[in-house]
C-alpha positions as CSV (number, residue, x, y, z in Angstrom):
1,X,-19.6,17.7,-19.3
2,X,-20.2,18.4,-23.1
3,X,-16.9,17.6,-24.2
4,X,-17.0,14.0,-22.1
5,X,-20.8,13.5,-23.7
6,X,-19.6,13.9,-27.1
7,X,-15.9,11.5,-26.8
8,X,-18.8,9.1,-25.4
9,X,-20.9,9.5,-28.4
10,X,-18.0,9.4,-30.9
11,X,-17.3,5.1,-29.3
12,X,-20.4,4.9,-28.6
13,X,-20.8,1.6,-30.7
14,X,-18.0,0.0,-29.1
15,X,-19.2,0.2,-25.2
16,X,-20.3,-2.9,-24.1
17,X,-23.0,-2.8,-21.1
18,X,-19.8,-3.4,-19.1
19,X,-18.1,-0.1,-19.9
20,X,-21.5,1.5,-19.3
21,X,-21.9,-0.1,-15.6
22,X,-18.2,1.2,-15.0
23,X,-18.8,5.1,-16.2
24,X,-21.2,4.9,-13.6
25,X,-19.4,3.5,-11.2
26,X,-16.5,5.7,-11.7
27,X,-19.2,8.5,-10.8
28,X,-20.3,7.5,-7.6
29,X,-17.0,6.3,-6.6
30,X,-15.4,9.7,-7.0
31,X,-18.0,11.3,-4.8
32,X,-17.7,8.8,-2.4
33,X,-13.7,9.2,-2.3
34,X,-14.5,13.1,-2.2
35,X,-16.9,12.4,0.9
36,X,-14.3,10.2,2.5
37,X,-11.7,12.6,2.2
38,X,-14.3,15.6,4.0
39,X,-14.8,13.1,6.8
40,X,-11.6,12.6,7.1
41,X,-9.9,15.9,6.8
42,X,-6.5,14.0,4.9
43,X,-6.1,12.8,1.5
44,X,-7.5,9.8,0.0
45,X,-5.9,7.9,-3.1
46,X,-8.8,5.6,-5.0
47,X,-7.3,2.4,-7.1
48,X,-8.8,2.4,-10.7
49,X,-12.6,0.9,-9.8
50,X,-13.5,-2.3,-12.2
51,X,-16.6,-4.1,-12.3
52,X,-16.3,-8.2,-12.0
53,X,-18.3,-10.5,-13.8
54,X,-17.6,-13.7,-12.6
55,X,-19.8,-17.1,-11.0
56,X,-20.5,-16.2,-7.0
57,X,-18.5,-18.8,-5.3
58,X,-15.4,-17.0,-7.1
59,X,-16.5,-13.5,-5.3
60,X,-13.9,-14.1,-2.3
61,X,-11.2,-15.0,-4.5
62,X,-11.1,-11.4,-5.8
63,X,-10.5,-9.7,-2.4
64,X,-8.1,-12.4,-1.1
65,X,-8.8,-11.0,2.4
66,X,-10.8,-14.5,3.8
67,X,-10.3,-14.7,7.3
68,X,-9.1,-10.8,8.2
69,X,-11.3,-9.3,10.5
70,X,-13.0,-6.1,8.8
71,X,-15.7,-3.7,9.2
72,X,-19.0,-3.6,6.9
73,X,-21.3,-1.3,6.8
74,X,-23.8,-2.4,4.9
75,X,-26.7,-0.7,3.0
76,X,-29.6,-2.4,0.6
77,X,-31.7,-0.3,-1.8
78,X,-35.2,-1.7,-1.6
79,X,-37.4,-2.0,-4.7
80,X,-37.0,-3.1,-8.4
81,X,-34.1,-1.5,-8.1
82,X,-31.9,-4.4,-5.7
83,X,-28.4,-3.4,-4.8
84,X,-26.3,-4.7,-1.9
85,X,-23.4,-2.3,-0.9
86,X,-20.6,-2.0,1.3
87,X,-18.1,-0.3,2.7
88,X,-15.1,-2.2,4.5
89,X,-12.4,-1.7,6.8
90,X,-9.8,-4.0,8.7
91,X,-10.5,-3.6,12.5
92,X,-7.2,-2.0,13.2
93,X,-7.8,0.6,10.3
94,X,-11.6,1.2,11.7
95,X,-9.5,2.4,14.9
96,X,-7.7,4.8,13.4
97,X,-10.5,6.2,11.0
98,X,-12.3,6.4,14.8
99,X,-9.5,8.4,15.9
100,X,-9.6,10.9,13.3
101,X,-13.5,11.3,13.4
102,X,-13.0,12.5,16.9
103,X,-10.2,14.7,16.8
104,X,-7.8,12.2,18.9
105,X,-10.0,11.9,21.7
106,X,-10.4,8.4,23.9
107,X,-12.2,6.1,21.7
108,X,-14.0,4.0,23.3
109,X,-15.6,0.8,21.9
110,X,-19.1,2.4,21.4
111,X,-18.1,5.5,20.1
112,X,-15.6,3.8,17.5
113,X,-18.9,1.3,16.5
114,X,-20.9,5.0,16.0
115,X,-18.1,6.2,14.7
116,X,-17.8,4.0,11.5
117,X,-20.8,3.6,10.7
118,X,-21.5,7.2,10.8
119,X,-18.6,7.5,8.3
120,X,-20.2,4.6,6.4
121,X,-23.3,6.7,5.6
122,X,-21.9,9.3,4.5
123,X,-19.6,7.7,2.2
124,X,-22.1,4.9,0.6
125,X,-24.9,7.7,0.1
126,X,-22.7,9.4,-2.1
127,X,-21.8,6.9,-3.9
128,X,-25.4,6.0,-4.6
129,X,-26.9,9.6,-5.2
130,X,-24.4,10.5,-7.8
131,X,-25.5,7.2,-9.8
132,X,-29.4,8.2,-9.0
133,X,-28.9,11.8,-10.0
134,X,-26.9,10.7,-13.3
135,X,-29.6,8.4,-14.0
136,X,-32.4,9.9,-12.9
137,X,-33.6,7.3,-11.0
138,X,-35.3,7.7,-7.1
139,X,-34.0,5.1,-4.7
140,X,-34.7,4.2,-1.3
141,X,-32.4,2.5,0.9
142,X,-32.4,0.8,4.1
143,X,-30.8,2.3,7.3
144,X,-26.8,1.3,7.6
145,X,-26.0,-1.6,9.4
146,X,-22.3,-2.4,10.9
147,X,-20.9,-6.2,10.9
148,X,-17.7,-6.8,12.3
149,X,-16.4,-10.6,11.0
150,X,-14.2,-12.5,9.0
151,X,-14.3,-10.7,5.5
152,X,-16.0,-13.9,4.3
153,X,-18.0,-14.1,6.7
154,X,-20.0,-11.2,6.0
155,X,-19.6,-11.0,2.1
156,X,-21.3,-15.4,2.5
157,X,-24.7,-14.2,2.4
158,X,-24.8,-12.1,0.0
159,X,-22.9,-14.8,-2.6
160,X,-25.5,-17.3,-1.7
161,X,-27.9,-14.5,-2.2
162,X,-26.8,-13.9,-6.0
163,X,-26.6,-17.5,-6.4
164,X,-30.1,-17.7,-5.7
165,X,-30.6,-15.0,-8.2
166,X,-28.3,-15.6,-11.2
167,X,-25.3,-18.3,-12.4
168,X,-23.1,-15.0,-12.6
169,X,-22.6,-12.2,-10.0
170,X,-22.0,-8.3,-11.2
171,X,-20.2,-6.8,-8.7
172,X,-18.7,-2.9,-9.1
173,X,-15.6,-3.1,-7.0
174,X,-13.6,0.5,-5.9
175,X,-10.7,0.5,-3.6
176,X,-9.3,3.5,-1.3
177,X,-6.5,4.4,0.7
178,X,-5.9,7.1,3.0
179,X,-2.7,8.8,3.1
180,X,0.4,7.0,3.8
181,X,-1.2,4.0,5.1
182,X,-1.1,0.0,2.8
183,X,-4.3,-0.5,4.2
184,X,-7.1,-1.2,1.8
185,X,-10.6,-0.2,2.3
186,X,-13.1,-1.4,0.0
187,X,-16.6,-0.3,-1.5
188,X,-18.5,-3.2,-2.9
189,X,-21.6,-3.4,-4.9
190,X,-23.5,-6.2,-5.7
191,X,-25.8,-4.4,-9.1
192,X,-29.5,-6.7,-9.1
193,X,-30.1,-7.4,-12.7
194,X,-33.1,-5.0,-12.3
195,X,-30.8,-2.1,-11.4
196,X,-28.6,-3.2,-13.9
197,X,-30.9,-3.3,-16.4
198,X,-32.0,0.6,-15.1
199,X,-28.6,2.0,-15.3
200,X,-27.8,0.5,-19.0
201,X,-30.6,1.7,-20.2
202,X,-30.3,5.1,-18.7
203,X,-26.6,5.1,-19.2
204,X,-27.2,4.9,-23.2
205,X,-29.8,7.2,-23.1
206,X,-27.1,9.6,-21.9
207,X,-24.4,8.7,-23.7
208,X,-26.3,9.3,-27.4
209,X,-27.5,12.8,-25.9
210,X,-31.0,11.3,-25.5
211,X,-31.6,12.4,-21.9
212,X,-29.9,15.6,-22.0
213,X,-33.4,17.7,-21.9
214,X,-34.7,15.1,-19.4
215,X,-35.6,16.9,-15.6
216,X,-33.2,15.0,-13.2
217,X,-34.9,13.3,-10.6
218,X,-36.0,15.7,-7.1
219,X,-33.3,14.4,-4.9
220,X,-32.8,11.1,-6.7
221,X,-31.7,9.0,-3.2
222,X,-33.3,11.4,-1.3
223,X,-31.1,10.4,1.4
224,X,-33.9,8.5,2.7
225,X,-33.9,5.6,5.0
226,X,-37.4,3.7,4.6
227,X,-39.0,2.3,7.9
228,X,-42.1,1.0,6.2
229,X,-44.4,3.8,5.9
230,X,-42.5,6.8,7.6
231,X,-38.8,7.9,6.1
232,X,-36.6,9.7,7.7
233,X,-34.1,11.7,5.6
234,X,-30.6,12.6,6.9
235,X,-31.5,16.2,6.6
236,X,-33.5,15.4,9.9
237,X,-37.3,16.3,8.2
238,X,-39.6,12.6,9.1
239,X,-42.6,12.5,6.5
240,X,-45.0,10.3,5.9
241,X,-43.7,7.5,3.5
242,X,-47.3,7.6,1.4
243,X,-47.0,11.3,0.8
């Protein structure tokens, strides 16, 4: 970790808030390769993650998936701190991942549904609780939610959403495959410019040495779904959301 702070340092000058966005993407999206990989018990080969700045309407144009049938499981961090994130699947690969999450057994249509977005959890919370811990930052997200559509279908809302919000749409992008398969599955992030703002900031802070002495945050995700005034962590302990 010392040796990676200090290379950091040494370019420090020349990281734009681009670079510092994808460092911590790069973060999360290794543990949420390693956490697909556990679920699955096989091998799973990540593409180099990017982060895209471009206007909304332009988002679907990057995937180039349009009309493919996929499935999203969808998670929200509510707060200062907005974030939209997915993780997709084609249909026919969602089977398969299904298949392997319960040993080979029958697979009905129910089971597949629980299945995936059991898988979905898993893999998203990693990828945000390795950014939270890095940063330091507590976030809360909302439970996981599984759309099965056209990919842009279910991406629509969320580009009319960032339209709403800014001419440009930041959008941390991380592609996996599992082991001898073509098929692509992707883990998309739409960053709020208050979350951005957060992880820049933080992100410099540890790249100059500044937060080195900080305490990291007690269970920075938390792994907390927030249902209004009660949370329920995924460790299975319900408290009282005011304390």
């Amino acid at each position: 970790m010392n040796e990676l702070v200090s290379s950091k340092i040494d370019n420090f000058e020349s990281l734009t808030d681009r670079d510092i966005l994808l460092e911590i993407g790069n973060m999360g999206a290794g543990h949420a390769t390693t956490a697909l990989s556990q679920v699955l018990q096989e091998p799973i080969a990540i593409e180099l993650p990017r982060v895209h700045m471009t206007s909304p309407h332009l988002v679907p144009s990057i995937y180039g998936k349009h009309d493919t049938i996929v499935a999203a499981v969808f998670m929200q961090l509510r707060g200062a701190a907005d974030c939209d994130v997915m993780l997709i699947f084609e249909e026919k690969e969602c089977a398969r991942i299904a298949e392997l999450m319960t040993n080979g057994m029958e697979v009905t249509p129910e089971i597949q549904r629980s299945a995936i977005e059991e898988m979905g959890s898993i893999v998203l919370t990693s990828f945000l609780s390795a950014m939270a811990n890095f940063t330091s930052t507590k976030l809360v997200m909302t439970p996981p939610q599984l759309i099965v559509d056209s990919f842009d279908a279910i991406i629509d809302g969320l580009i009319i959403k960032q339209a709403l919000c800014s001419d440009v749409a930041v959008i941390f992008d991380a592609r996996f495959k599992r082991y001898n398969t073509s098929t692509e599955g992707f883990l998309i992030t739409f960053l709020g410019d208050e979350l951005q703002k957060i992880l820049i900031q933080k992100g410099k802070r540890w790249l100059t040495g500044d937060s080195i002495n900080e305490e990291p945050a007690d269970h920075a995700v938390d792994d907390i779904f927030d249902y209004g005034t009660v949370c329920y962590t995924q460790g299975g302990n319900v408290r009282d959301g005011n304390g």
